[in-house]
C-alpha positions in Angstrom: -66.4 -3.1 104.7 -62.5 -3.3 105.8 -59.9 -1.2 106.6 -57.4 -0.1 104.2 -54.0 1.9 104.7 -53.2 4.9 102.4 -50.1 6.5 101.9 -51.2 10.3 100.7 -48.0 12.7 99.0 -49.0 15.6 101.3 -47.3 19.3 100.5 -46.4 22.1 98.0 -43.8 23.3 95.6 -41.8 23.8 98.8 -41.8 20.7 99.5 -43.6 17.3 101.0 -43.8 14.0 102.2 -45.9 10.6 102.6 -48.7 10.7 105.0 -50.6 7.3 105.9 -54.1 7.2 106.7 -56.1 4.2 107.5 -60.1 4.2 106.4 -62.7 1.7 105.6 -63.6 1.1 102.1 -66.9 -0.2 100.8 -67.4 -2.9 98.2 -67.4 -1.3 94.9 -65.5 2.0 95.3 -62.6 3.4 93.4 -59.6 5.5 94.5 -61.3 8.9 94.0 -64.4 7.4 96.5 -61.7 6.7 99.2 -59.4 10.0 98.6 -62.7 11.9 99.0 -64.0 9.8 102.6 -60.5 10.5 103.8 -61.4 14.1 102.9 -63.8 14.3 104.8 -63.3 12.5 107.9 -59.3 12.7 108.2 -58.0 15.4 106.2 -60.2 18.6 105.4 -57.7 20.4 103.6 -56.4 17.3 101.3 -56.3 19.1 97.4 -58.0 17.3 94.8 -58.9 17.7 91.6 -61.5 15.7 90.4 -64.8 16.5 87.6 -66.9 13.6 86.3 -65.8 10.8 88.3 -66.7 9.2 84.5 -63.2 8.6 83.2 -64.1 11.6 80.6 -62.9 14.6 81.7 -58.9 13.5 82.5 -59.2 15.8 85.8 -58.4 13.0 88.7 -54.8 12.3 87.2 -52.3 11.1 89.4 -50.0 8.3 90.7 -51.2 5.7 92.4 -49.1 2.8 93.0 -46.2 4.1 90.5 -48.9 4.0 88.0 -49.9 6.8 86.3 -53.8 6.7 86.5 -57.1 8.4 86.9 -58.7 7.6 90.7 -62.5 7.4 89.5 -61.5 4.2 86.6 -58.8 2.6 89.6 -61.1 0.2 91.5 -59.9 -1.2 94.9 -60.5 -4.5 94.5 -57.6 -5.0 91.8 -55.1 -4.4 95.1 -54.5 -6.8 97.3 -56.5 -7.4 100.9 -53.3 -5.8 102.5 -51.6 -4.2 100.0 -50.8 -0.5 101.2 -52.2 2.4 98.6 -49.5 4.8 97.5 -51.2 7.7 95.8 -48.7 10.8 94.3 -49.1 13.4 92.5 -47.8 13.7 88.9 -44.4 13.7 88.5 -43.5 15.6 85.1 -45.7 18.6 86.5 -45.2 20.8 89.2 -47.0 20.6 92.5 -49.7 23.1 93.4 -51.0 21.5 96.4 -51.2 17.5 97.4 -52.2 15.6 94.2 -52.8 18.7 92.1 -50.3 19.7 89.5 -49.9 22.5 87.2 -50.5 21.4 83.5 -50.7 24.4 82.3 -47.4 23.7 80.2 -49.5 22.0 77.7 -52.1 24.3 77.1 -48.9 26.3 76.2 -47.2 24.0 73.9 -50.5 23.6 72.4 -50.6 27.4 71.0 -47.9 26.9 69.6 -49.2 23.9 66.8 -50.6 26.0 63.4 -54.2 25.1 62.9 -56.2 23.4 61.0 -56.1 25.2 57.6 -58.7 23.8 55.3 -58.3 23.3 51.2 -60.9 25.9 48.9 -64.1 24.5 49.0 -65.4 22.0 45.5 -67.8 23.9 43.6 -70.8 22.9 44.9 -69.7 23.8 48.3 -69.2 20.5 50.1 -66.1 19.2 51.1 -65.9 15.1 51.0 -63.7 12.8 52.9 -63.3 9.0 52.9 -64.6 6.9 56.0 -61.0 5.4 56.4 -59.7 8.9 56.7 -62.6 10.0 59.3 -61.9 7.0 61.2 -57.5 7.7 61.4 -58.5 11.0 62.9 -61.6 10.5 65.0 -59.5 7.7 67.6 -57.6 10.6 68.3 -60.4 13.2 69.2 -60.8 10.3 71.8 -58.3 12.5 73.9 -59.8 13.5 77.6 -56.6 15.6 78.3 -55.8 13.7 81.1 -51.9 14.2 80.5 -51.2 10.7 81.9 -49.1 9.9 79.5 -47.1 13.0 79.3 -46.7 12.1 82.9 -44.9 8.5 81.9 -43.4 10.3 79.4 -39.3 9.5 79.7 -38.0 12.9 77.7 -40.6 15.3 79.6 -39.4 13.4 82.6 -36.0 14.8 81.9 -36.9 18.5 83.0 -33.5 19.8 80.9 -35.0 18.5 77.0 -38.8 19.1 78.6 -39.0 22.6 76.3 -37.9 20.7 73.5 -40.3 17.7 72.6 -44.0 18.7 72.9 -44.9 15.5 74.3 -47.2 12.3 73.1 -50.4 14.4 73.6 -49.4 17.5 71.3 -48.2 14.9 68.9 -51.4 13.3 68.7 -53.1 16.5 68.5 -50.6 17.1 65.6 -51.3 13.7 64.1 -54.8 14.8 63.9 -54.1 17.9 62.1 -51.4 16.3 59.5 -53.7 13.2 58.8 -56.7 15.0 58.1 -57.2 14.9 54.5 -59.0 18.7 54.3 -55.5 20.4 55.8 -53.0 22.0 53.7 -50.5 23.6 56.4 -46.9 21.6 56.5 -46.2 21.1 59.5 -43.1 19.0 58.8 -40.6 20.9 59.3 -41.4 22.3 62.7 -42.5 18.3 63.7 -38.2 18.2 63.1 -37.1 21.7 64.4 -39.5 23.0 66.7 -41.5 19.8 68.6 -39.4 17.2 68.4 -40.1 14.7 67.2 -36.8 12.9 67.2 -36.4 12.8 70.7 -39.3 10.0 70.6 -37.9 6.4 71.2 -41.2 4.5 71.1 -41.4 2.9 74.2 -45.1 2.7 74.0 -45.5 3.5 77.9 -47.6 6.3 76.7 -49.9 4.2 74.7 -50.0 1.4 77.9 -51.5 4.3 80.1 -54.2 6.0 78.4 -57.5 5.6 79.5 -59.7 5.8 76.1 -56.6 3.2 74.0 -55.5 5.6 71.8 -53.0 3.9 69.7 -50.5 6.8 71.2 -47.5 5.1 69.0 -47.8 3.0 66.4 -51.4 5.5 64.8 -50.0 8.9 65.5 -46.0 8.9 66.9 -44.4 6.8 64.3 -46.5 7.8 61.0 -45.3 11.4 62.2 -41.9 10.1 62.4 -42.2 8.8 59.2 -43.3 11.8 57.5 -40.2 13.8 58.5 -37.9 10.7 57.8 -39.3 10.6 54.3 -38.9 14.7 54.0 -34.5 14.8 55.4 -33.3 11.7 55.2 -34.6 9.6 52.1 -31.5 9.4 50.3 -33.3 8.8 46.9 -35.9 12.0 47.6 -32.9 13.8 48.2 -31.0 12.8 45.0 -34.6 13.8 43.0 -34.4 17.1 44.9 -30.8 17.7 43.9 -31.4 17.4 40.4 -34.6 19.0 40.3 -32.9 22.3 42.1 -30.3 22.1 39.1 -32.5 22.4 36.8 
């Protein structure tokens, strides 16, 4: 057992600050184990939220070090003997309480994707897909809804164009729709118009943070991107469209 020092983001909307708190750790534990002894010996009223503790269910986001992370998959023997903890809430969200944010922007930005709009059945009633195609679209069911990386994300970051991209997560959740080789809605033009996808730079830092190593970027981001390059800005498409309009 040793002591370690934490450094707890402690407030509300209103406003906050840093509080340290100094608590021994056992071999073994993780973030969320210490978070929850300082709970209960030091701070009774500290807000958490927190599910599994399995790295499954996304709840226990937060920032711990400058890091965005989840606190049951941080273990505390990757810091340093002395190294003081810094743990924050979210950044990109607002603050409900401590380390809780409201995420309830994405759930919103989420209604707003058109579903999953199947082709007509065969004939004999069973639709058939290739493994390749099951495999593009099943890495990114992988997503716990953690949000960490619309957390890191650098455009939702920037509050003023926060309305207008929908963020890595609702592009994956759109990659998974667009990819699927059952789907028939076109979803192109709102990619362009209505989520965003232009305001995307790649700098992978949303693929570097999530927990299950979904190919955030280069699977889902860019193939999107690609889509709507290939739709408004293919000079040769657009020549083919011109004379097929014409005619």
């Amino acid at each position: 057992m040793s002591e370690r020092l934490f450094r707890i983001w402690r407030g509300t909307a209103a406003g906050g600050s840093f509080v340290e708190y100094r608590v021994d750790v056992d071999p073994g534990m993780v973030v969320l184990d210490v978070l929850h002894r300082i709970q209960a010996r030091l701070a009774n009223d500290l807000a958490i939220r927190w599910n599994c503790k399995a790295g499954k269910c996304g709840s226990c986001s937060m920032e711990i070090n400058g890091r965005p992370r989840l606190a049951c998959m941080t273990r505390m023997n990757q810091f340093g003997g002395a190294e003081m903890i810094a743990v924050q809430p979210m950044k990109t969200f607002p603050v409900v309480k401590d380390l809780v944010t409201d995420v309830s922007w994405n759930y919103e930005q989420n209604r707003r994707i058109p579903p999953f709009r199947p082709k007509p059945r065969p004939a004999d009633g069973q639709y058939r897909m290739r493994q390749v195609d099951v495999d593009r679209v099943q890495e990114f069911r992988k997503c716990i809804e953690c949000f960490l990386c619309q957390d890191v994300c650098h455009v939702l970051r920037d509050q003023s164009r926060k309305d207008a991209f929908v963020g890595p997560r609702l592009m994956i959740r759109l990659a998974s729709l667009e990819m699927h080789p059952l789907d028939t809605e076109d979803r192109v033009p709102a990619l362009r118009e209505e989520f965003g996808s232009g305001l995307c730079n790649i700098t992978r830092c949303c693929t570097e943070v999530c927990p299950e190593q979904i190919q955030i970027t280069d699977n889902g981001i860019i193939p999107l991107k690609e889509r709507v390059v290939d739709r408004y800005f293919d000079p040769l498409l657009g020549l083919v469209r011109k004379v097929f309009r014409r005619k």
